[in-house]
C-alpha positions in Angstrom: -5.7 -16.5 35.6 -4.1 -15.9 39.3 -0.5 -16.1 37.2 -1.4 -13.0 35.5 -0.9 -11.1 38.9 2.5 -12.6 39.2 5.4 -10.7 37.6 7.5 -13.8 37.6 4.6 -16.0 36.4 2.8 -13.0 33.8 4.6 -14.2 30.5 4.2 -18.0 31.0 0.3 -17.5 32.2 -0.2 -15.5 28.7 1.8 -17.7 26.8 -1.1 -20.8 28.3 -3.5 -18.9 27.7 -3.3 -18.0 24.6 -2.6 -21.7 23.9 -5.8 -22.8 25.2 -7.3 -20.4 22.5 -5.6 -22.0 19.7 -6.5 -25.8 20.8 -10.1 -24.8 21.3 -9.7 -23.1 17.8 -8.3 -26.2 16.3 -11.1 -28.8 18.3 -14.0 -26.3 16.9 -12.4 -26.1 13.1 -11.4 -22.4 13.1 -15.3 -21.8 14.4 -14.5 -18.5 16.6 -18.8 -18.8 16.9 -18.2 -22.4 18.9 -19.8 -22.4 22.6 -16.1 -23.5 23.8 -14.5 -21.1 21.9 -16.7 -18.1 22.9 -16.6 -19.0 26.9 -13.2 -19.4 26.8 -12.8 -15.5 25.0 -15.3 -14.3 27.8 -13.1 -15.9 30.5 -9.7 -14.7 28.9 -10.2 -11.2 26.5 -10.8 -8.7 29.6 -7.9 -9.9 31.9 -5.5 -9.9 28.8 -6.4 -6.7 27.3 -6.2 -5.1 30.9 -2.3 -7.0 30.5 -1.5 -5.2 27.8 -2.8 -1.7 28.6 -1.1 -2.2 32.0 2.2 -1.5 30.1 4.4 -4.0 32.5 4.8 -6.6 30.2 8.3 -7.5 28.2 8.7 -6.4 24.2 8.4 -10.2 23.2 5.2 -10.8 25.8 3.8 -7.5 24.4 4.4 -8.2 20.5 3.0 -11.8 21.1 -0.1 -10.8 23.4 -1.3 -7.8 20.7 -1.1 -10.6 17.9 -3.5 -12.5 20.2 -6.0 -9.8 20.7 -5.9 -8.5 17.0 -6.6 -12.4 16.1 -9.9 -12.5 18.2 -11.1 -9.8 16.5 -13.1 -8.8 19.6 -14.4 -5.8 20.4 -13.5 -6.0 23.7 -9.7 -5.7 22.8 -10.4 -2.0 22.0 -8.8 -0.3 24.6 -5.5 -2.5 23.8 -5.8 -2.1 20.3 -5.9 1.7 20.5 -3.0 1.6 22.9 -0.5 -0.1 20.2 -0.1 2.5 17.7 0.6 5.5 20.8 3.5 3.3 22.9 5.2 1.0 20.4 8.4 2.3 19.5 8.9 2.9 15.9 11.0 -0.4 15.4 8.0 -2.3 16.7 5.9 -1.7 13.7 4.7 -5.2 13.9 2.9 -4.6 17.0 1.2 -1.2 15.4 0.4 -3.1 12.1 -1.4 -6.0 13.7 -3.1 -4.0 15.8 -4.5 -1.4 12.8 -5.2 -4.6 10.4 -7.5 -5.8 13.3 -9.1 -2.7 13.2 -10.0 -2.4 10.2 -11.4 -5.7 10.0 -14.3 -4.7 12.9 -17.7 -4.6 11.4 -19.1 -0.9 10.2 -21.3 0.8 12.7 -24.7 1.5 10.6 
């Protein structure tokens, strides 16, 4: 987590962590309801989301990163989520149609 704060560290410390998501994934059977699984997206969803609305990030970090957050389906990723659609260019539609599939995949208020 202290790489994050480290421009020359930032893409390798997402890269991890995002890896630590997909081996707990893979231990707990695609479970995202697993005790591991849900620490480790209490732990990880806030600082990452706050990476991506922070706007310093490389196209490649940024494209990867939103796929991440969309994946979680957390509601938490909100703020990142929204962000995607206003600030990717329009050749980056990947990173704008992740974000709006995830969207649309949040439960129904009511």
């Amino acid at each position: 987590m202290k790489r994050l704060d480290d421009p020359a560290q930032r893409a390798n410390a997402i890269k991890r962590l995002t890896q630590f998501y997909e081996d707990d994934m893979t231990r707990a059977n695609n479970d995202t309801s697993a005790p591991e699984v849900k620490q480790l997206l209490d732990t990880i969803v806030d600082p990452l989301t706050k990476q991506y609305t922070g706007g310093s990030l490389d196209d490649l970090t940024r494209t990867d990163l939103m796929k991440f957050l969309a994946e979680t389906h957390d509601p938490r990723t909100q703020p990142a989520l929204a962000k995607a659609p206003r600030t990717s260019r329009w050749q980056d539609r990947r990173r704008v149609r992740v974000a709006c599939e995830s969207i649309t995949r949040w439960p129904r208020p009511g």
